[in-house]
N, C-alpha and C positions, 0 to 999 in steps of 0.2 A: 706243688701247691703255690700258687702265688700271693703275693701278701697282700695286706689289706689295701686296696684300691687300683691294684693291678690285674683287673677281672679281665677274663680272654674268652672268649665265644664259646669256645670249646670245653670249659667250664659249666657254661650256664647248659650248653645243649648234654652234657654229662648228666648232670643233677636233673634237670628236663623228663630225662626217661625215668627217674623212679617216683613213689608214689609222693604226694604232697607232706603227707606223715612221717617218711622217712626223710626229710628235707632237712638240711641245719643250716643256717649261713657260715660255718666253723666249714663245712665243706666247698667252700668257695672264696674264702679269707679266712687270712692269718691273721685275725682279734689280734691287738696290742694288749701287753695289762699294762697301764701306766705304772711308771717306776714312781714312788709316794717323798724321792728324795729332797722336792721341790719347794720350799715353801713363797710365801709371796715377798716379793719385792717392790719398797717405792724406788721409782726410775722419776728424776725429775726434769723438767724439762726446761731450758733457758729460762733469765729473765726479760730478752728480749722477744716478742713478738714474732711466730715465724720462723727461729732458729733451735735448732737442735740441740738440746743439752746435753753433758757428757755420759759417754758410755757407761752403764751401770754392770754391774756382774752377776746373773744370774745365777751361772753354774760352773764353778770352775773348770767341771772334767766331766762332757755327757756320757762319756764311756764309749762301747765300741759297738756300730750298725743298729746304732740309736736315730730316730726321727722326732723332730717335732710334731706332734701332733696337732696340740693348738697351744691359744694364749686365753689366759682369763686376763682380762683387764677391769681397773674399779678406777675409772677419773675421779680424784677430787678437784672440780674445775670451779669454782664459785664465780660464775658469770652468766650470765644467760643463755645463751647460745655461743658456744665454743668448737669449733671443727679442729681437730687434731691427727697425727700422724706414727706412728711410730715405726722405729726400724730395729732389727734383731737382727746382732752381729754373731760371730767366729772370727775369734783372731784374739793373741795375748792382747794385753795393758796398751793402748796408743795406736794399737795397728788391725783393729777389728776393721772387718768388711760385712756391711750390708745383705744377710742370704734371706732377708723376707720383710715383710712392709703389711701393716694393719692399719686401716685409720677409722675414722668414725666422731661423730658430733654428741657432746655433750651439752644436756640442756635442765637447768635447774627450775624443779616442777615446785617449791617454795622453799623456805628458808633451812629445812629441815628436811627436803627430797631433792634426788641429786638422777642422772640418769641409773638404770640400774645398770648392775656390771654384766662387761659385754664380753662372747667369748668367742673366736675365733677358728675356726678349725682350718689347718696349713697341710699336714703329712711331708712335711719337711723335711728328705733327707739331711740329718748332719754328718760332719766331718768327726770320723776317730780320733775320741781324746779333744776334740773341740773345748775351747772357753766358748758359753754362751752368754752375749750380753744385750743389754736394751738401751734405746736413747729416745728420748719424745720429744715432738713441738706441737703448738697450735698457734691461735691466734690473738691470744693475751699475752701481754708482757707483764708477766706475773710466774715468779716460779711454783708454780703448783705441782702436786705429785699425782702419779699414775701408779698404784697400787698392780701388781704384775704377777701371774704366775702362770709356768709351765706345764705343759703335760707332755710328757717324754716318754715311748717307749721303743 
């Protein structure tokens, strides 16, 4: 059975032969449950303009033949129009590497509405035992935060 987003021909033309009613997508993917161990994290990002702010820590330990699924992200950006970037590491304290990239523009609809939060779907294989962590920039020089959370299964 292959897992979810690894569909193979022979798959679909398997399922093909029986009736509509007897159909599941459970027989053509391996559904993830997301693991619920995740909760939200602010990740902040530089006070300069452009630059990367430090590695934040999501998940100390994703466990074992776990994938990222996706990202919820909530900018608190208070500027107008703001394009930002973020990146999601693997690797201890100091020595995270870069295994995915989300970005997206924030834009503040008045004083009291913000973009809504935006959520990303990846299927990210991770690394066994991984630290997983975050770091953002955009285009303000203002440290603002980016409200963060996983869905891992």
């Amino acid at each position: 059975m292959p897992r979810f987003g690894e569909l193979r021909a022979t798959d679909v033309w398997a399922a093909s032969s029986r009736t509509l009613s007897a159909f599941a997508a459970a027989d053509l993917f391996d559904l993830p449950a997301f693991d619920s161990q995740y909760p939200g994290v602010t990740v902040n990002q530089s006070a300069s303009a452009n630059t990367f702010g430090s590695w934040t820590q999501l998940v100390a330990n994703v466990g074992a033949g776990k994938r990222l699924i996706g990202v919820v992200v909530a900018p608190d950006v208070a500027a107008t129009t703001t394009p930002w970037e973020m990146e999601f590491g693997e690797g201890a304290a100091g020595a995270e590497a870069a295994v995915a990239r989300v970005g997206g523009i924030t834009q503040e609809v008045s004083n009291v509405g913000r973009t809504p939060v935006l959520v990303f779907w990846l299927w990210k294989s991770l690394t066994s035992g991984a630290r997983l962590s975050a770091r953002v920039k955009s285009s303000q020089a203002a440290a603002f935060g980016f409200l963060v959370a996983v869905n891992i299964a």
